[in-house]
KOLZA-338977 format. One record per residue (C-alpha): residue number from 1; residue in one letter; chain; x, y, z. Coordinates in nm, 3 decimals, padded with zeros to 5 digits. Layout:
REM KOLZA-338977
num NUM, residuo A, cadena A, x X, y Y, z Z
...
//
This chain:
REM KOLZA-338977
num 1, residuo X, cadena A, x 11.693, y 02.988, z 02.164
num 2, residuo X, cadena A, x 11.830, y 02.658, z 02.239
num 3, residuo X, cadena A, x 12.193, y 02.594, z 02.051
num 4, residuo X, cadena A, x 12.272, y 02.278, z 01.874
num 5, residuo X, cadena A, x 12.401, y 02.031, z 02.051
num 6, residuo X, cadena A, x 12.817, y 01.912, z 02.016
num 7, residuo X, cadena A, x 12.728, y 01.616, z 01.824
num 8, residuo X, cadena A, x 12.991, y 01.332, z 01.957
num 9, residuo X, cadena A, x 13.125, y 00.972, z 01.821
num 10, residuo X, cadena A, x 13.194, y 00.716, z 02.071
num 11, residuo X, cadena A, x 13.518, y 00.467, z 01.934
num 12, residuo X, cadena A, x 13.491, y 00.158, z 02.106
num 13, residuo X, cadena A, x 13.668, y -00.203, z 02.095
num 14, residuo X, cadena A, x 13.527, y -00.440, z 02.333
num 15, residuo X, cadena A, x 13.236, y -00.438, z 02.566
num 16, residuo X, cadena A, x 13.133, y -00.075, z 02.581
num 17, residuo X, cadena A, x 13.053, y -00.027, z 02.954
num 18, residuo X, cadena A, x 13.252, y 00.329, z 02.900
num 19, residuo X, cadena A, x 13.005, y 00.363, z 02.569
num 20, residuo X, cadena A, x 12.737, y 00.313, z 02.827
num 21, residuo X, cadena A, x 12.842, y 00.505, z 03.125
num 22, residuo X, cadena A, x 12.832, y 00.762, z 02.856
num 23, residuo X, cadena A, x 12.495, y 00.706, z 02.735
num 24, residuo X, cadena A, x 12.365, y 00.709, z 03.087
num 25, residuo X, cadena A, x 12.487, y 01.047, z 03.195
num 26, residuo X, cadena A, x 12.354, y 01.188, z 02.846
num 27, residuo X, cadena A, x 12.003, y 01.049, z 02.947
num 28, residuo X, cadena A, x 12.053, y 01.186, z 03.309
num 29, residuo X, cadena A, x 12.157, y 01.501, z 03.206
num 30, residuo X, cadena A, x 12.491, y 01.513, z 03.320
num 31, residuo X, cadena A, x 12.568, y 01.569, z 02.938
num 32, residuo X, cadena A, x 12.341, y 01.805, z 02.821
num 33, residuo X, cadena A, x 12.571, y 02.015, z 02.596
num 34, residuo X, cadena A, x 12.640, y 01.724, z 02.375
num 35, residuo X, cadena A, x 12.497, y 01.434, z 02.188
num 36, residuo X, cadena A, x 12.618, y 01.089, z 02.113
num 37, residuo X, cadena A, x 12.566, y 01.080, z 01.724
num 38, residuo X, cadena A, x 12.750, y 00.777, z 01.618
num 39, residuo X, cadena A, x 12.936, y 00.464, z 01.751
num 40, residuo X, cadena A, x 13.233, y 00.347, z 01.543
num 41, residuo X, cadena A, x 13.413, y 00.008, z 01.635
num 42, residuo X, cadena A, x 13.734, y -00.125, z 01.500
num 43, residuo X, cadena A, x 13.614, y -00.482, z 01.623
num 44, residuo X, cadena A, x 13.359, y -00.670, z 01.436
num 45, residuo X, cadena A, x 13.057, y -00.803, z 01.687
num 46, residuo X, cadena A, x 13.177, y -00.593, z 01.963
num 47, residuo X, cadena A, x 12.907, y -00.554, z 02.237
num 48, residuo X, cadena A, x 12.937, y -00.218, z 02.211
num 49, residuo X, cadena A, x 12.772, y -00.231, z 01.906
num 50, residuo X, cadena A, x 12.506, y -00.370, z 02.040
num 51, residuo X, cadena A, x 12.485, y -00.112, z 02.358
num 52, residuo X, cadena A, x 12.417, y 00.149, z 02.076
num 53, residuo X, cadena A, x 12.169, y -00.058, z 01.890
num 54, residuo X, cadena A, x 11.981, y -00.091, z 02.217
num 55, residuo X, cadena A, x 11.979, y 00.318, z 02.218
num 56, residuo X, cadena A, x 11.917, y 00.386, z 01.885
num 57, residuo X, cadena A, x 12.292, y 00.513, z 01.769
num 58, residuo X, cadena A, x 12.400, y 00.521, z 01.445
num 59, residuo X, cadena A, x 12.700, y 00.234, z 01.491
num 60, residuo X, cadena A, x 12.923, y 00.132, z 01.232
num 61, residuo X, cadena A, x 13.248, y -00.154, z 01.189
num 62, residuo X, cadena A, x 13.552, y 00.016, z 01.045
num 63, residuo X, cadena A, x 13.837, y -00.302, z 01.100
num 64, residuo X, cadena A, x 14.239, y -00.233, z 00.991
num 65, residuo X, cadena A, x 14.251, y -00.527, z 00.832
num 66, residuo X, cadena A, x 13.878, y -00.460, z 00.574
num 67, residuo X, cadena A, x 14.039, y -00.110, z 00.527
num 68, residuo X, cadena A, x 14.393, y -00.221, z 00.380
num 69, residuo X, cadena A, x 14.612, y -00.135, z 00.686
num 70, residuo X, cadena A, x 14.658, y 00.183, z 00.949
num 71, residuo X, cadena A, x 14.630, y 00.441, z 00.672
num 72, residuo X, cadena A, x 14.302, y 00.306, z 00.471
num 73, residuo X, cadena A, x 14.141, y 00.272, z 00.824
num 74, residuo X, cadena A, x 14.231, y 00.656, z 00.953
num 75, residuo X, cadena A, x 14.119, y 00.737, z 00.570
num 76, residuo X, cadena A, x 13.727, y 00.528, z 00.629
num 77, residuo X, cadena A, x 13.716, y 00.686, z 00.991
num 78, residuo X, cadena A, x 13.771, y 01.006, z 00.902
num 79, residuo X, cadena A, x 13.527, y 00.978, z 00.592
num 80, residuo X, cadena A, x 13.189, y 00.839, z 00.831
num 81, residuo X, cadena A, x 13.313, y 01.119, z 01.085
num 82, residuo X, cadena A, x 13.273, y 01.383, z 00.770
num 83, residuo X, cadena A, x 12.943, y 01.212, z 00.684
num 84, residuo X, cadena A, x 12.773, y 01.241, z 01.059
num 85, residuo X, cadena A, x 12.940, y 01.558, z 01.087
num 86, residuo X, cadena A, x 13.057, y 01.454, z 01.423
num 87, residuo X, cadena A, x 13.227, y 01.766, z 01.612
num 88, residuo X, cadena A, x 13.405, y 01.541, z 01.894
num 89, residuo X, cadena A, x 13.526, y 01.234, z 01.931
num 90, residuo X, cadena A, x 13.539, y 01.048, z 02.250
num 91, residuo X, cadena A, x 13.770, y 00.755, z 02.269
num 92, residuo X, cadena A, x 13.561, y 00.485, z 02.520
num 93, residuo X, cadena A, x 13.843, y 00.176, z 02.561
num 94, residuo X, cadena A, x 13.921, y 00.230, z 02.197
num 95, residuo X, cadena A, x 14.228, y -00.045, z 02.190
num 96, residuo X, cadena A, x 14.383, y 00.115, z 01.869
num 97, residuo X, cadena A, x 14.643, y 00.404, z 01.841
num 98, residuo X, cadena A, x 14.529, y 00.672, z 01.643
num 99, residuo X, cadena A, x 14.857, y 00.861, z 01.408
num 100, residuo X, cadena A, x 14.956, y 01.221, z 01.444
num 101, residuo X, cadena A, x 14.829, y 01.248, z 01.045
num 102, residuo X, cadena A, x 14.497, y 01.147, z 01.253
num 103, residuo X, cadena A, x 14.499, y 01.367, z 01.539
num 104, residuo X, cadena A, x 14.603, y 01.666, z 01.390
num 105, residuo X, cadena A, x 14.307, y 01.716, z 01.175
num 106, residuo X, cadena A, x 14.122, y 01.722, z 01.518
num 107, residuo X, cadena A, x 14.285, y 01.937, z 01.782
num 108, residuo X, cadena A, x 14.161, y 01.923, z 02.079
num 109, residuo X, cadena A, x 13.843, y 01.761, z 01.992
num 110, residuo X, cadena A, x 13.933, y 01.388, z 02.045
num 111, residuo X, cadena A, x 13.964, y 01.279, z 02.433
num 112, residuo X, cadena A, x 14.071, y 00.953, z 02.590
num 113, residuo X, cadena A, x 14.006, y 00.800, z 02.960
num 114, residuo X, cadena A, x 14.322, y 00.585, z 03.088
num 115, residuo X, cadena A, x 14.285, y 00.376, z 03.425
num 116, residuo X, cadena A, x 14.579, y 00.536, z 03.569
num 117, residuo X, cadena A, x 14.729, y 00.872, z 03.691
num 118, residuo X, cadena A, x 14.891, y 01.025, z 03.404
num 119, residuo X, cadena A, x 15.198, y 01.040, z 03.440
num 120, residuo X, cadena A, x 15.204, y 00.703, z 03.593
num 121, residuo X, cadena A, x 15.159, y 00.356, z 03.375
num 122, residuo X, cadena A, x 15.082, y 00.575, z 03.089
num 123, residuo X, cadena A, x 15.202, y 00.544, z 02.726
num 124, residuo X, cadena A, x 15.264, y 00.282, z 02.455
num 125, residuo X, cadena A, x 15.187, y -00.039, z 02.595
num 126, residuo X, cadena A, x 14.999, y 00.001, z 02.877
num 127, residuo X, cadena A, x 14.636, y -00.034, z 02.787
num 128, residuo X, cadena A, x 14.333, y -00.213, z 02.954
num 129, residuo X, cadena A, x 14.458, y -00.492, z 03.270
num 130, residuo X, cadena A, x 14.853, y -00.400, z 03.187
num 131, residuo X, cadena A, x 14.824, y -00.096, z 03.318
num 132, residuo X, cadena A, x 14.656, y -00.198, z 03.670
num 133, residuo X, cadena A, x 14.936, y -00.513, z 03.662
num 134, residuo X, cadena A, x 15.154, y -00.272, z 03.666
num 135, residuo X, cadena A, x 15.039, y -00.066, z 03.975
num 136, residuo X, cadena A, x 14.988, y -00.332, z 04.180
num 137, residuo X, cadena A, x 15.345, y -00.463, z 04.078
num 138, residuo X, cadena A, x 15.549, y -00.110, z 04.151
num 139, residuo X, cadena A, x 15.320, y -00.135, z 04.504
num 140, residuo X, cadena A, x 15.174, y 00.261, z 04.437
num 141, residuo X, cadena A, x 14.915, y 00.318, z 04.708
num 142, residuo X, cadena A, x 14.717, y 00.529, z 04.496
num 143, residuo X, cadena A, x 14.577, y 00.481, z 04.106
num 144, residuo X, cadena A, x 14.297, y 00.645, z 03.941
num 145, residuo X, cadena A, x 14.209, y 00.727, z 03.569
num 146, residuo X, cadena A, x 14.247, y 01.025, z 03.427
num 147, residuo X, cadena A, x 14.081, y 01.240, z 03.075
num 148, residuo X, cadena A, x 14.324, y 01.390, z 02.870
num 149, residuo X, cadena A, x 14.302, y 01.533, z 02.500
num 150, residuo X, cadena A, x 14.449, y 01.240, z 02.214
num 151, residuo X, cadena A, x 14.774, y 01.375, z 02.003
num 152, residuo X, cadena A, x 15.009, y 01.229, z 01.835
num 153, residuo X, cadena A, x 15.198, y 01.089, z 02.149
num 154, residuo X, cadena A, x 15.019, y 00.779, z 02.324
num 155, residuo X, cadena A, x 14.853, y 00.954, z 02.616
num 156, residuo X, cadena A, x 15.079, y 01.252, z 02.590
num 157, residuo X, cadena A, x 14.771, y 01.499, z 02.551
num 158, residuo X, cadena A, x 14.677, y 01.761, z 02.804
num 159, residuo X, cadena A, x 14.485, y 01.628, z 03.122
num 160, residuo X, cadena A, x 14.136, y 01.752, z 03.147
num 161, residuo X, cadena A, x 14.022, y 01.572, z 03.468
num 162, residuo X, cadena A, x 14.185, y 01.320, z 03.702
num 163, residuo X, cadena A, x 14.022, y 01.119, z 04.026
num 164, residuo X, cadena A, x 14.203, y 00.884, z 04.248
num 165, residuo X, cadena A, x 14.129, y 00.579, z 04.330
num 166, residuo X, cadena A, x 14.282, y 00.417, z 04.616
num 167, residuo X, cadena A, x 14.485, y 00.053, z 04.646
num 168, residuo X, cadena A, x 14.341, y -00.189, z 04.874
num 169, residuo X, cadena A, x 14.539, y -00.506, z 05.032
num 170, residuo X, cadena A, x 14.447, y -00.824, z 04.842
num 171, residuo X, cadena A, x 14.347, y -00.625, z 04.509
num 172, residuo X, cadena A, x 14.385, y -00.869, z 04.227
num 173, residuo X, cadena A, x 14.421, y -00.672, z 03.864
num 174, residuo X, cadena A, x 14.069, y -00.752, z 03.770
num 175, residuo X, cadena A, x 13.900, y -00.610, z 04.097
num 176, residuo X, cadena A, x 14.116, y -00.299, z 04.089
num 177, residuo X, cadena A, x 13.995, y -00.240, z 03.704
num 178, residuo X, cadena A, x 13.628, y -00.221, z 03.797
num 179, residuo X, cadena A, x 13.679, y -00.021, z 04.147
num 180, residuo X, cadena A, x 13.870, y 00.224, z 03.929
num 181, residuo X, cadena A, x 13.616, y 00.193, z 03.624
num 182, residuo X, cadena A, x 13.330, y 00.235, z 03.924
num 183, residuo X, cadena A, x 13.480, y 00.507, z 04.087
num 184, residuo X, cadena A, x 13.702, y 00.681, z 03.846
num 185, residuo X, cadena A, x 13.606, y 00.620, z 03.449
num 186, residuo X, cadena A, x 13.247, y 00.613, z 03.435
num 187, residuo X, cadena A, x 13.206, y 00.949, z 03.631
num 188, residuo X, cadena A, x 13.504, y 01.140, z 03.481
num 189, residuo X, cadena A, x 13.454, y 01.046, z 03.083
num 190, residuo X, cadena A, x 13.103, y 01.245, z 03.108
num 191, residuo X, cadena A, x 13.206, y 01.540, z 03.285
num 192, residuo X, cadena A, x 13.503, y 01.606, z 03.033
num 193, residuo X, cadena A, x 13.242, y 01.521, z 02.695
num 194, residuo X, cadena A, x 12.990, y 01.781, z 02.844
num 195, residuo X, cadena A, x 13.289, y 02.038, z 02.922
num 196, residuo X, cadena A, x 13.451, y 01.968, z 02.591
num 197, residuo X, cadena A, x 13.039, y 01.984, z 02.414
num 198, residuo X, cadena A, x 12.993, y 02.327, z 02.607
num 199, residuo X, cadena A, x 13.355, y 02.465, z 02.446
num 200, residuo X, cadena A, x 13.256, y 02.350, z 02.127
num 201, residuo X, cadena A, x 12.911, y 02.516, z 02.134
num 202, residuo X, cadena A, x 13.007, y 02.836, z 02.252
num 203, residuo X, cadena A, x 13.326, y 02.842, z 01.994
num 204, residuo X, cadena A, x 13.041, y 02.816, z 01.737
num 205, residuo X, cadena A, x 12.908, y 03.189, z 01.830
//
């Protein structure tokens, strides 16, 4: 008998190429423990929104500022979670930090990808281009991205899978983001959802 599926929400801000790297694998099978169940951004018109549209995901717009600040929007996020009975959330360049009175009514089932090798260039602050500025400014040879589980510290959650990515001479910021997007971000952020999916399912039994 086939199990039920880890049903998974997908937070996004911007663009949503994470959103569909994650789509992809699900379609390819790379994900097969899990399914993509709803897409919730905190930015109104994000393209995301649009990549779920195009797939047939539930998507809604939950924005701070509509919800009456950071505790009305946890409150509305937490609510549409409850309502699609979503299991695990995956956080897919998700530019908003999420409170401990958040993340501790989901351990270990919300997970983050950050374009860098945790420890390095991690933490508050360093988020989307900053963190590959920085790299390239400290003159590391090596960067990468790394899966980890979200708490209440920014990127302080336990690693689930890390790849490198090396430096090359003449990287600017923006070509380093998409080699390490390419060959870091859009392969590891599927593996960890289907290993985090399988968990789930078999913690069901």
């Amino acid at each position: 008998m086939l199990k039920e599926k880890a049903r998974i929400a997908v937070l996004v801000s911007g663009g949503g190429t994470n959103l569909q790297a994650l789509i992809d694998a699900q379609k390819s099978g790379i994900i097969k423990s899990g399914e993509i169940c709803l897409v919730v951004s905190n930015v109104e018109g994000a393209y995301a929104l649009t990549r779920a549209e195009n797939n047939g995901i539930p998507a809604v717009t939950i924005t701070r500022k509509a919800a009456g600040g950071q505790e009305g929007f946890e409150r509305r996020l937490s609510e549409v979670l409850s309502e699609h009975n979503i299991e695990l959330i995956v956080l897919a360049g998700f530019l908003s930090i999420l409170t401990g009175n958040f993340t501790g009514k989901y351990p270990n089932r919300i997970i983050n990808v950050h374009p860098a090798l945790i420890p390095s260039f991690c933490g508050k602050g360093y988020y989307g281009l900053k963190v590959h500025e920085a790299a390239l400014a400290y003159g590391v040879k090596v960067t990468g991205a790394t899966v980890h589980f979200v708490n209440e510290v920014p990127d302080g959650g336990q690693i689930i899978l890390q790849k490198a990515v090396s430096i090359r001479k003449g990287d600017t910021p923006e070509i380093l983001q998409r080699r390490v997007m390419e060959q870091a971000e859009w392969k590891l952020l599927p593996r960890a959802a289907e290993i985090v999916s399988r968990e789930i399912v078999k913690a069901r039994n």
